[in-house]
C-alpha positions in Angstrom: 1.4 -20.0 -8.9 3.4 -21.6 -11.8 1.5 -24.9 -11.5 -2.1 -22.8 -11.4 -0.6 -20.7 -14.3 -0.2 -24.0 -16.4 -3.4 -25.4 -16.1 -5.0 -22.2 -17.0 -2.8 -22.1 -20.0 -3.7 -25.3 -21.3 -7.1 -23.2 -22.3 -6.9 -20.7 -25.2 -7.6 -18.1 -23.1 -4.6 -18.6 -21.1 -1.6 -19.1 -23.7 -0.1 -15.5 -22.7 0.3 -16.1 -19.1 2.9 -18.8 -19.0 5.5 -15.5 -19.9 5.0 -14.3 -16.7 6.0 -17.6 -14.3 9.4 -18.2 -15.6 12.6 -19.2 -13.8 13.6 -15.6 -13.4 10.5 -14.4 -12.6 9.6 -17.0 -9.9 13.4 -15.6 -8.3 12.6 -11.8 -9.1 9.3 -12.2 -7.0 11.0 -14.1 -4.0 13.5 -11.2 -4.3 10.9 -8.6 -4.0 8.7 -10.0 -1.3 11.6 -10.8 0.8 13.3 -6.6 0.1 10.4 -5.9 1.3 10.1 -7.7 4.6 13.4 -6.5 4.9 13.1 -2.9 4.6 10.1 -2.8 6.6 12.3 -4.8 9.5 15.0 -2.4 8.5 12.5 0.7 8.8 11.3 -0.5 12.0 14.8 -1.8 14.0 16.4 1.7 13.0 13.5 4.1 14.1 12.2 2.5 17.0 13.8 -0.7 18.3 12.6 -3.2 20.7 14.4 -2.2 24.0 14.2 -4.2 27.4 12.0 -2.9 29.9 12.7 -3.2 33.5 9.1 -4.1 35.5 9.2 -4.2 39.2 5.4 -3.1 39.7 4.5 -6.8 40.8 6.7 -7.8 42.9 9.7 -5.2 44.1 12.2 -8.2 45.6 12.7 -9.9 41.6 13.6 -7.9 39.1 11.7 -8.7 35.6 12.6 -7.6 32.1 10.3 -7.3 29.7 10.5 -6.5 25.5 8.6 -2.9 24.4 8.7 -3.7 21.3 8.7 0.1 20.4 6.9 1.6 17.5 3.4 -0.3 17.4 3.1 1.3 13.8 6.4 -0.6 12.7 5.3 -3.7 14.5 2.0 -3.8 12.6 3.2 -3.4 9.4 5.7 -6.1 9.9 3.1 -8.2 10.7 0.3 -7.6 8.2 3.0 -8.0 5.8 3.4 -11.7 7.0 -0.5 -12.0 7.4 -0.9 -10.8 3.6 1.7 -12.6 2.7 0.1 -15.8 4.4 -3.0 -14.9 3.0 -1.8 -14.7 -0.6 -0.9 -18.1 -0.2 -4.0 -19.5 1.2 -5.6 -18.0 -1.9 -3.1 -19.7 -4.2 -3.7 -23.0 -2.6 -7.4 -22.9 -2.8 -7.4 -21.8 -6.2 -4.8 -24.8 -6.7 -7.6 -27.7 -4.6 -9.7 -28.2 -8.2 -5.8 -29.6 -10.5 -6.8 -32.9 -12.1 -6.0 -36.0 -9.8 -3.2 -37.1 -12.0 -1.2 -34.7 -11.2 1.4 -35.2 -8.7 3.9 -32.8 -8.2 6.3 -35.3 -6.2 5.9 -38.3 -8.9 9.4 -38.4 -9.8 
């Protein structure tokens, strides 16, 4: 976001948006996404856990466990928070494919 957020300040248009990708920003917004994730894990571990499952349907002599991962709802949400999350970046890094060739992130 930050390096996006620089080239598109380098325009007139863009001169206010470099206040917004500071240092403490970039960490506030880490901090954020990740409470999230973790509150959402949190919501979902305390309502309805994953519990082991014990499956002798196929065959009676072994004895099989299996995970029911509990709440579908919970499970869902955790993972279309990682799939928005995922997508969010896919978006950044296609917005980021047109940055002038001489830039190179890892130069020095």
């Amino acid at each position: 976001m930050v390096v996006i957020a620089v080239f598109k300040s380098s325009r007139p248009e863009g001169k206010e948006a470099m206040k917004w990708f500071g240092a403490a920003q970039q960490r506030c917004t880490v901090l954020v996404l990740t409470a999230i994730q973790v509150v959402i894990c949190a919501v979902w571990l305390s309502t309805a856990s994953p519990t082991p499952h014990k499956n002798n349907q196929y065959n009676r002599s072994i004895i099989i466990y299996e995970c029911a991962i509990g709440s579908v709802v919970g499970f869902s949400m955790l993972l279309g928070y990682i799939g928005l999350l995922a997508a969010v970046s896919f978006l950044l890094a296609f917005l980021a494919r047109n940055l002038p060739d001489n830039f190179n992130e890892a130069k020095f």
